[in-house]
C-alpha positions in Angstrom: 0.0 0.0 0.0 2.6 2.0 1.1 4.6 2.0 -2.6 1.1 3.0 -4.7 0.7 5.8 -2.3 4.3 6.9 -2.9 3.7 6.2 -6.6 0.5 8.4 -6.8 -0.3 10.4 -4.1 2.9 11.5 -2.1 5.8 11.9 -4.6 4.7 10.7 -7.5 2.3 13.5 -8.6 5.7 16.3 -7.4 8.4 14.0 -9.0 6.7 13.8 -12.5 6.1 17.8 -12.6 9.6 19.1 -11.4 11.5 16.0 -13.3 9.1 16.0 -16.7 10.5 12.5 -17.9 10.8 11.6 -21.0 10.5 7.8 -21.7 11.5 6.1 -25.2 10.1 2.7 -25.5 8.5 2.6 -22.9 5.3 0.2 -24.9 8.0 -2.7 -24.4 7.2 -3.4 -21.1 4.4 -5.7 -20.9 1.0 -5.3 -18.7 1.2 -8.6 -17.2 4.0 -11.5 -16.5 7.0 -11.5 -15.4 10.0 -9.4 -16.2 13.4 -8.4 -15.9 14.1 -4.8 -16.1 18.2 -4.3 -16.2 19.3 -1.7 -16.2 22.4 0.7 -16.0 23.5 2.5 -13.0 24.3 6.3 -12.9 22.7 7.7 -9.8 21.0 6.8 -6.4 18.3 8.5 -8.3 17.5 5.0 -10.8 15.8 3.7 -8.4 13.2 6.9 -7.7 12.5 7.3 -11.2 12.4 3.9 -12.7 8.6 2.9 -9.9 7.9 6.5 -11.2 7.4 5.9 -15.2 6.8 1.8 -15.2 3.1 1.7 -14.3 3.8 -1.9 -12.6 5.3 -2.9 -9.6 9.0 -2.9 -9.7 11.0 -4.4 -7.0 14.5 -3.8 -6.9 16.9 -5.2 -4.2 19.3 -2.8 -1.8 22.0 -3.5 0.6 20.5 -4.0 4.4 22.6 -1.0 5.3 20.2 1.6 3.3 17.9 -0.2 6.4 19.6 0.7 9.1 21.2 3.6 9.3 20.8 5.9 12.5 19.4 9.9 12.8 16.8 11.8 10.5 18.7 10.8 7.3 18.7 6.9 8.1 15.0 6.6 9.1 14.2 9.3 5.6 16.4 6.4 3.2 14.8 3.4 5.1 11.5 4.9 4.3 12.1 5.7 0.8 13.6 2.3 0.1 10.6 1.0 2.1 7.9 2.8 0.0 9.8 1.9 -3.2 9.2 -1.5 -2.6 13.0 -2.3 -2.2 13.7 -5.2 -0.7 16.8 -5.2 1.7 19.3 -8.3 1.5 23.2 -8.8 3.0 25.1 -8.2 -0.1 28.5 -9.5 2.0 29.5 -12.9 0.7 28.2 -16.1 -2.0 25.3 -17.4 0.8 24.5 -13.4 0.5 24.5 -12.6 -3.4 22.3 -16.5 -3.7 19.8 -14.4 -1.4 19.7 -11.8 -3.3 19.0 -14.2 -6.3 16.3 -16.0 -4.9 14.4 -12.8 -3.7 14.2 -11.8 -6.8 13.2 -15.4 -8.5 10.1 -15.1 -6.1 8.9 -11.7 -8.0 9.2 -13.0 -10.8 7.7 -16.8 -10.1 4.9 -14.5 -8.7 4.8 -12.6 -12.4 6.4 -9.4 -11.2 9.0 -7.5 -12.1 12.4 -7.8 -10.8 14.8 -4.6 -11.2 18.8 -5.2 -11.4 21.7 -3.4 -11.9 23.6 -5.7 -13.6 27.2 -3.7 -12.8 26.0 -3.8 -9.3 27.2 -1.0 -8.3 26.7 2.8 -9.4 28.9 3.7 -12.3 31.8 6.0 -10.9 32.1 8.2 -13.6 29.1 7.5 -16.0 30.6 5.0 -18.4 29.1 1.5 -18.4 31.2 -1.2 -17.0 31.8 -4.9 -17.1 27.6 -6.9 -16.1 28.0 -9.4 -13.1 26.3 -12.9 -14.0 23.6 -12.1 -11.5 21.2 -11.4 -14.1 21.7 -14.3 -16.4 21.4 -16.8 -14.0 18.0 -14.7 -13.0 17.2 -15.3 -16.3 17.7 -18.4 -17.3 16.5 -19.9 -13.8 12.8 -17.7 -14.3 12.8 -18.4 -18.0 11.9 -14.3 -18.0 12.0 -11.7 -20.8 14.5 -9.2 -19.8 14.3 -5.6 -20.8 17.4 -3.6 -21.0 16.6 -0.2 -19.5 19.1 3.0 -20.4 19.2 5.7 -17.8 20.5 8.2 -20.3 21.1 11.4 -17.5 20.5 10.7 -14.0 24.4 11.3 -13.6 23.7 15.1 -14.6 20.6 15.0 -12.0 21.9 13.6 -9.3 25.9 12.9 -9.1 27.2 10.5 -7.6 28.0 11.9 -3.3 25.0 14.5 -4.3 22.3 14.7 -2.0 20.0 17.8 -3.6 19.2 16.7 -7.0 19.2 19.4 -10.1 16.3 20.0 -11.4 16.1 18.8 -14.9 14.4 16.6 -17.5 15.1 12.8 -16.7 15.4 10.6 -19.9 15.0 7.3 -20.2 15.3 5.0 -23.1 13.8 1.0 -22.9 14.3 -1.3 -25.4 13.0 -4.5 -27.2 13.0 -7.3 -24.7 15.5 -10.4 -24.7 15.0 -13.9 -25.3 17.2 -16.2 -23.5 15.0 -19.2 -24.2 17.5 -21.2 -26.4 20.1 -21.6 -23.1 17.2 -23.2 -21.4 18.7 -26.0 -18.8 22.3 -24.4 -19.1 21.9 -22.8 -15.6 25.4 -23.0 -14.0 27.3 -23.3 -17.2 29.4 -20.1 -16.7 30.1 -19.5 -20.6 26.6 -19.4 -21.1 26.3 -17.4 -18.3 28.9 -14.9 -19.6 27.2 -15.0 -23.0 24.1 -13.8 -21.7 25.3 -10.9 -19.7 27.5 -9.9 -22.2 24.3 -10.0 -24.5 22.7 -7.7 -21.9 25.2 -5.2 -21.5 25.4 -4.7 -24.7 22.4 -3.9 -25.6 22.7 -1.1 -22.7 25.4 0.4 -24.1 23.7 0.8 -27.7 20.8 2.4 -26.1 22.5 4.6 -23.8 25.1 5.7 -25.7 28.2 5.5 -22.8 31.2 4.3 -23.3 31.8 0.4 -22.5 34.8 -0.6 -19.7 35.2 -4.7 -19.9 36.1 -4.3 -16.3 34.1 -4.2 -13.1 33.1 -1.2 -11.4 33.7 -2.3 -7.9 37.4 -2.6 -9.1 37.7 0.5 -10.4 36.0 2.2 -7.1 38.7 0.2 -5.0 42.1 1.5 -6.9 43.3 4.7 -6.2 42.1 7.4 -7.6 43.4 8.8 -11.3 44.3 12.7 -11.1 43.6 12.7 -15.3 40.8 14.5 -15.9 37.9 12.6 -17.7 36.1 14.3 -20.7 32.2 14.0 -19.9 30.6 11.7 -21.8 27.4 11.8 -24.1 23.9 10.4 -24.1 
């Protein structure tokens, strides 16, 4: 109850007239069944406008820590996360990330529609980097559609260690889903696996426009930090 309210009477109604999104394929996301939305990860902001524009339920997962943090601004993200139907789950090891998985299998079992990021982390400086496996192995296990999502400027909106969001047109780009039928039964093979994300991610880079890194993002967040500066980059 607590997300439709969000959705359509608290924030909703506010989000859509100072943000004004603008949505591109948006008639590929079907009104019933279940689906994967994947999508690309610029800005804490994904996750506020992605329940905003999909008129279904969309139930993305979060580390518990967005649950428990202390003070005004812990109770404020645990109720957002809350109300956005975000599902918390320890993120720290295998038994964790299995967890994760299996959350999400239940959405989609039940005909919902699981978000993922399938970098898994935000992107540190809006290119798109190297997709975890997560989301084939949520794919081939559900024998869902998944729908590669682009968040095409969230990065301008909302930067990365920003907490007051500019005020600007959010775009977002969806595109024709993907059929990962023919790997039926191949759950576990890590090729296939590997095949499938790699499917995924590029698809997200064709409809978002950003530059591809075949490397992880975590990585990248957990080597010191390179004093070149970085040209922006295009949507």
């Amino acid at each position: 109850m607590l997300y439709w309210l969000m959705k359509y009477v608290i924030l909703g109604p506010w989000l859509r007239l100072i943000f004004r999104p603008q949505v591109e394929g948006l008639h590929h996301v079907p009104d019933a069944g279940p689906v994967i939305l994947a999508s690309n990860h610029l800005s804490f902001s994904d996750s506020i406008f992605t329940p905003l524009i999909v008129k279904r339920k969309v139930t993305f997962i979060a580390k518990a820590e967005y649950f428990t943090g202390k003070g005004i601004k812990g109770w404020l993200t645990k109720m957002f996360f809350v109300g956005s139907g975000t599902i918390p789950v320890d993120r720290s090891g295998g038994r964790a990330a299995r967890a994760a998985l299996d959350t999400q299998l239940q959405v989609l079992r039940a005909g919902g529609i699981a978000g993922i990021y399938p970098e898994g982390t935000r992107s540190p400086d809006g290119r798109l980097y190297r997709g975890k496996t997560g989301v084939a192995r949520l794919a081939l296990e559900s024998g869902a559609p998944v729908i590669p999502m682009a968040m095409l400027n969230a990065d301008e909106i909302q930067p990365p260690g920003k907490l007051i969001p500019k005020i600007a047109r959010v775009r977002i780009r969806f595109g024709a889903p993907l059929d990962f039928s023919r790997y039926a039964g191949m759950t576990g093979d890590r090729f296939v696996e590997r095949a499938v994300t790699d499917e995924i991610m590029y698809e997200l880079m064709e409809l978002s426009g950003r530059e591809y890194v075949d490397t992880y993002a975590q990585k990248l967040k957990t080597q010191p930090a390179d004093p070149t500066p970085r040209e922006p980059v295009a949507a």
